[in-house]
N, C-alpha and C positions, 0 to 999 in steps of 0.2 A: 296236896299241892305239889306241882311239878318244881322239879331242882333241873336250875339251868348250869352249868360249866363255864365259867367268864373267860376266853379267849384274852390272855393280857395285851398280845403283839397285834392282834385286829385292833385292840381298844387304843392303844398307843400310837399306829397307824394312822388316823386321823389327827395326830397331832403333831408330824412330822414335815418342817419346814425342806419344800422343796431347797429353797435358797442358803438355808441354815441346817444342812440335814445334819453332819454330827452334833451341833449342841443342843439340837431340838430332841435328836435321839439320846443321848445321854441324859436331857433332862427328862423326857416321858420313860425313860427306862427307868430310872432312880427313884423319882414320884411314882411310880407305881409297882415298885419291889422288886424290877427285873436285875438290876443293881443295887447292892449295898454300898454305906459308905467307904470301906474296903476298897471294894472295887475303882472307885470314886479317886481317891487317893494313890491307888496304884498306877490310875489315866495320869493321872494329875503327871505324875512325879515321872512317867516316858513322855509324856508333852515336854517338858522342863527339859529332857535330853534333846528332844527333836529341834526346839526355841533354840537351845545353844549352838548346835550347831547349823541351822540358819543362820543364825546373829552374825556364825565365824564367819561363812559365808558372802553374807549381806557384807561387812567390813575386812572383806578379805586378809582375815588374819590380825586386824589389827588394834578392834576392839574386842571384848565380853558383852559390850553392853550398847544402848543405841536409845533414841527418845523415847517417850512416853508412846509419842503419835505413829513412832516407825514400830514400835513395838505392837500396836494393836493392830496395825496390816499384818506384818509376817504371820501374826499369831492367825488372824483372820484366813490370810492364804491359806497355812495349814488343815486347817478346819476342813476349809472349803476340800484341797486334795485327798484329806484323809476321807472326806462326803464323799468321793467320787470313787474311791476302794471299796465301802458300804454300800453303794446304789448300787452296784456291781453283783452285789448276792443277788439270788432270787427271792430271800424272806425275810422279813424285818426278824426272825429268832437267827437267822445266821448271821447277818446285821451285829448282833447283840451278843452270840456267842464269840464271834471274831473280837469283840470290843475287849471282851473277858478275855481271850487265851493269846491271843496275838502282842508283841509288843508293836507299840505305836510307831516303832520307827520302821519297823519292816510294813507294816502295814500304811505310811507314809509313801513307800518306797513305788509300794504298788499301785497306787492312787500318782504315784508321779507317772510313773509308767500307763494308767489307763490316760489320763491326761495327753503325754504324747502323741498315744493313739488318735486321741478326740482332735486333736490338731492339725495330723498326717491326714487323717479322713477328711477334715473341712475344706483343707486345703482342695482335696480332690473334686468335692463336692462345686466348688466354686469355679473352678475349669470346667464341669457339666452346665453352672450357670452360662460362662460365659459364653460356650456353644449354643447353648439354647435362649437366651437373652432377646428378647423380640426388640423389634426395631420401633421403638415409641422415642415419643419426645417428651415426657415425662422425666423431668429435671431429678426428682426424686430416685427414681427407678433406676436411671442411668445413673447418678452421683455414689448411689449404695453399692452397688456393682462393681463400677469401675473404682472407687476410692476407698468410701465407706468401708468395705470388708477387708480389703486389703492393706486399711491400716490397720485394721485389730491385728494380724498378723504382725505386722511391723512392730506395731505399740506393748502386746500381748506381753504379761511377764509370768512365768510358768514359775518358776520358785519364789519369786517375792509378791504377787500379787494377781494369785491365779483365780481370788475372785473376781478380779474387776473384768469392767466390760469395756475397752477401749475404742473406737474407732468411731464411726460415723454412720449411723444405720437408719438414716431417714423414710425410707419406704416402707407404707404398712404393709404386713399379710391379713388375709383375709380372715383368718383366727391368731391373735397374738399371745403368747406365753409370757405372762409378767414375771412372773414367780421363781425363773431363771437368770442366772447372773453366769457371768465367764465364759470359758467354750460352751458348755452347756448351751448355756442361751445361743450361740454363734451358729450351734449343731442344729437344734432344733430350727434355728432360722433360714439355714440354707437344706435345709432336708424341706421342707415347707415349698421354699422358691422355687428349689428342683421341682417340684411335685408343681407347682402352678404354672412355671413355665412350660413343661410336658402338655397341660394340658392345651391353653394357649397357643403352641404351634398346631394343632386343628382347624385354626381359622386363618384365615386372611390376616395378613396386618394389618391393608387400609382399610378393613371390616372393623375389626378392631381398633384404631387411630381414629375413624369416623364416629363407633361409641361412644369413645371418650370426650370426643369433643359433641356430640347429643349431650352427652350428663352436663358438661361445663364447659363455655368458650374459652375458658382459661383452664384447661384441663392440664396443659402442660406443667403447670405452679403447681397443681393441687396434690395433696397427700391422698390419694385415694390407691385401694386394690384393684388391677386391672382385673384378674382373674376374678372376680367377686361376681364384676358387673358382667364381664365374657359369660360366667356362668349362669346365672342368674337371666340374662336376655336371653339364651339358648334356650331356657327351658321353658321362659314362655314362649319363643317359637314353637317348641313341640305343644305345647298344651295348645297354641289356636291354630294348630296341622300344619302351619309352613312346612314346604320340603329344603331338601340342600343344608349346607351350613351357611348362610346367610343369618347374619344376626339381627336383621332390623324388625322393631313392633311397628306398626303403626297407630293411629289415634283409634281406627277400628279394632285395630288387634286389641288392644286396651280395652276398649268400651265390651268387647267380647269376655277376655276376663275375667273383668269386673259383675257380669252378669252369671258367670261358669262359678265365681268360689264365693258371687255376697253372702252366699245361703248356708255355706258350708260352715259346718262346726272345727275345730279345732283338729280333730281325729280325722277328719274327711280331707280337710286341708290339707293336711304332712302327707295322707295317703295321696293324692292328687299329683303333691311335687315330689314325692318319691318313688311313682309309677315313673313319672318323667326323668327321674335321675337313672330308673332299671331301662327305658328305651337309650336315655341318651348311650351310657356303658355300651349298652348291646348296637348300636349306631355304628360307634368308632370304636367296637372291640375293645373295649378297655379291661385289662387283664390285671394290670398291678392294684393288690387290693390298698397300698399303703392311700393311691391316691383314690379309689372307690370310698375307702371311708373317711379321707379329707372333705372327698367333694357333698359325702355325707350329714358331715361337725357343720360345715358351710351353710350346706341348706337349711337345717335345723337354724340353726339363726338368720336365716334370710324370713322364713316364713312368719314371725311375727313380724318382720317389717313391713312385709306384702298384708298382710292384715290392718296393723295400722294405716299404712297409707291409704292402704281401699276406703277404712273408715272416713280417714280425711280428705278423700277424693284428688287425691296424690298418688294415683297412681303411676303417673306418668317421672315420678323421681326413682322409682324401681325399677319399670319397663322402658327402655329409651328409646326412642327414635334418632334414627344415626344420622348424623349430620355431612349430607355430602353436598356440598358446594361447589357446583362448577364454575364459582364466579369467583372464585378463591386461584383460580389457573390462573396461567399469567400466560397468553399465547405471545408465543416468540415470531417476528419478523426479520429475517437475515438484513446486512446491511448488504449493501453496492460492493461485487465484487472488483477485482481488479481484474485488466485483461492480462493474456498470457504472457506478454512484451514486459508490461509493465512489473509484474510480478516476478518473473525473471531478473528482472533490475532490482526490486526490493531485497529477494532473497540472496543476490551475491552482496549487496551493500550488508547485508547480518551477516553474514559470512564472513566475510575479511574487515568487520569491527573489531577493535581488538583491546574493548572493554564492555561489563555487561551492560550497564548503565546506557551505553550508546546502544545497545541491542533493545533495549528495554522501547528506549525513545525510539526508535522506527517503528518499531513491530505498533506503539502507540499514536502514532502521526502517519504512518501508511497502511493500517491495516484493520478495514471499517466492516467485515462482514467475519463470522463464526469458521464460514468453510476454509476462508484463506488463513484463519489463525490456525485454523489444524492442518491445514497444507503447509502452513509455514514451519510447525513445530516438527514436520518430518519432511522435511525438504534438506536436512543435512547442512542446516545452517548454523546450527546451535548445539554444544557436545555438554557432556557432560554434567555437571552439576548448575552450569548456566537454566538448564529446564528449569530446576524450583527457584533459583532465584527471578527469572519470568513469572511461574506460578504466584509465588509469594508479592510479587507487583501488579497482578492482573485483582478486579474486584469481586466480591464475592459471588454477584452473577454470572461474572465472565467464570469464575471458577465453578460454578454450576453449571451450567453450558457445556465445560470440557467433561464432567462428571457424566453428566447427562447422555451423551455420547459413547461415551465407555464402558458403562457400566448399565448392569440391570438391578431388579430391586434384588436377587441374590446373591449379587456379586457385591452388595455394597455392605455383605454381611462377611463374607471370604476372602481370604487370602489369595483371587481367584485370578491363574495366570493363564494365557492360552498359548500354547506352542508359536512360537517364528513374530511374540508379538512386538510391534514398535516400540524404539527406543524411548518414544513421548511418553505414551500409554505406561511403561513401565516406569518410568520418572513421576510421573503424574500419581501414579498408585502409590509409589513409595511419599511420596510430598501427604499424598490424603491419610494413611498410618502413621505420619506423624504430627497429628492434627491433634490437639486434646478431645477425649469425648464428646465435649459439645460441641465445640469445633465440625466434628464431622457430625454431627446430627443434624445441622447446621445446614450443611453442605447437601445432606442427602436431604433434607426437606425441600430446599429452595429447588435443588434439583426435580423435584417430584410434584414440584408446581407449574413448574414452564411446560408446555402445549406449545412443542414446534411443530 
């Protein structure tokens, strides 16, 4: 009979709470002899040093002691900080060794210190979001971005309560980490975004805006992954030959298919959509392998969905046909302008008003066509901070009109200035930056529906 060698830290391994990782490792460490009670007692009693002073800490200075309920957070944070000095080995025996020879407080110290780190880096990570943050109207996507994230930072308590997860993170990813709490969770979420929005700027926007509203006419409400479905319709483009990055199936594309994989077995199938994940890569050069084997985890779970659906001949909830509606434009017709006489006359009456209110009401009783409100706004009749309070009385179409006009669909993502430009134009950009997020999404959708 062969004698096998039981590996303790492989075996213990598996019983190791991502979420809870020191008390899950001191319990599989102890239940299975890698710790004595010794040892046990020795944690115990530099926990007890670390707890006091927190406590001092927490009541700066002015108690020893604090509730039942405040006592089970502090205690919890530490945990949590001292887990994040342990994950930091490469092996659950140096894990375990450090438990042994380390006092807990230095060992606290440095799990404060990776923590920092994890912080300084999200931070970082989340200016990469916001650079690359595609231009959707997805309530969700835009809320977690601009708010969401940014309050866990705010809210975030690194010594009293660095397992919690504060803030507001309503957009799904296309693979989610449950098993994570605190930065952790924050890290893995915005390394993920970074990696989905990278890929996503490959396409179109209104490629992708058009998708979205194919899967659902209320797409903008919905909790969905953008990158899921970007990805996932890409790659049955390559499997029915479309060329280009053009993302749209159509009902043939589908009915194609469905006759390309009913047959295929399970093994033929992953092979099939992982040929097409080796062409897409080598398509758009995709080099960073973090997101090759994102796009990898992804597909692996898209593919039984593409199975069931084929079975329930549902395919068309996988593959979408993009919804482009040109009857969703809104073509623009200019009004009556004014002759040169007359407008001449208008713009000195704005000119020597000498409240805004009165400017407000001319520009709204003399001025019935788009070309003379922008002839108006630079005719040097109007200075200074008077522009946004016009802006801020003009309605949301009219404020799409001037948007419209100014702006391209790149510049409504940039800080983007152009040399010797007018004083309207710059007023008007500063007015739209201080627009809340949906505010300007707002702006830039209605603008991107008018057809002048």
């Amino acid at each position: 009979m062969k004698k096998y060698i039981i590996n303790k830290e492989e075996i213990i391994e598996g019983l190791i709470s991502k979420e809870h990782y020191f008390q899950s490792l001191l319990q599989a460490s102890y239940s299975n002899g890698l710790l004595n009670i010794s040892d046990i007692q020795k944690i115990q009693l530099q926990l007890l040093s670390v707890m006091t002073e927190i406590v001092g800490y927490f009541t700066k200075g002015a108690s020893s002691s604090v509730r039942e309920e405040v006592a089970e957070q502090l205690i919890l944070s530490i945990y949590y900080t001292l887990g994040l000095s342990l994950k930091h080995q490469k092996t659950i025996k140096e894990s375990i060794d450090l438990i042994k020879e380390k006092d807990m407080k230095l060992l606290f110290a440095e799990g404060e210190k990776i923590l920092q780190e994890k912080v300084d880096k999200c931070k970082g990570l989340l200016e990469i979001i916001n650079r690359t943050k595609l231009n959707t109207e997805n309530y969700a996507y835009i809320d977690t971005i601009d708010y969401g994230v940014q309050l866990f930072f705010e809210k975030y308590d690194r010594r009293f309560a660095s397992h919690e997860t504060p803030g507001s993170i309503d957009y799904p990813l296309a693979i989610e980490e449950i098993h994570l709490v605190g930065i952790e969770y924050i890290e893995d979420y915005l390394n993920k975004l970074v990696l989905e929005n990278k890929f996503c700027e490959y396409f179109d926007v209104l490629e992708i805006e058009a998708l979205l509203e194919g899967f659902c006419n209320n797409s903008k409400h919905m909790l969905i992954n953008i990158f899921k479905l970007v990805l996932t319709n890409y790659l049955g483009c390559i499997l029915v030959g479309n060329k280009g990055r053009a993302l749209d199936i159509t009902k043939w594309n589908r009915e194609y298919l469905k006759r390309t994989i009913e047959d295929l077995s399970t093994a033929e199938l992953e092979r099939l959509f992982f040929d097409a994940v080796e062409k897409l890569c080598h398509e758009f050069s995709i080099k960073d392998k973090k997101l090759i084997e994102y796009i990898h985890k992804v597909i692996a779970e898209v593919i039984p969905e593409v199975r069931k659906n084929m079975e329930n001949n549902t395919l068309d909830r996988v593959f979408i046909t993009l919804s482009k509606k040109d009857e969703n434009l809104i073509k623009y017709e200019d009004g009556k302008m004014l002759d040169n006489n007359k407008f001449r006359e208008v713009t000195e009456e704005i000119r020597v008003c000498s409240s805004i209110e009165g400017k407000i009401r001319l520009i709204r009783e003399e001025i019935h066509s788009l070309e003379d409100l922008l002839d108006v706004l630079g005719a040097d009749c109007i200075f200074e901070d008077e522009y946004i309070d016009i802006f801020k009385a003009l309605d949301a179409f009219e404020r799409a009109l001037i948007a419209k006009n100014i702006y391209n669909d790149e510049e409504f993502k940039t800080d983007y200035r152009i040399e010797n430009e007018k004083e309207w134009n710059i007023k008007f950009k500063e007015y739209f930056e201080s627009l809340n997020a949906i505010e300007r999404e707002n702006v830039v959708a209605l603008a991107k529906s008018i057809e002048l």
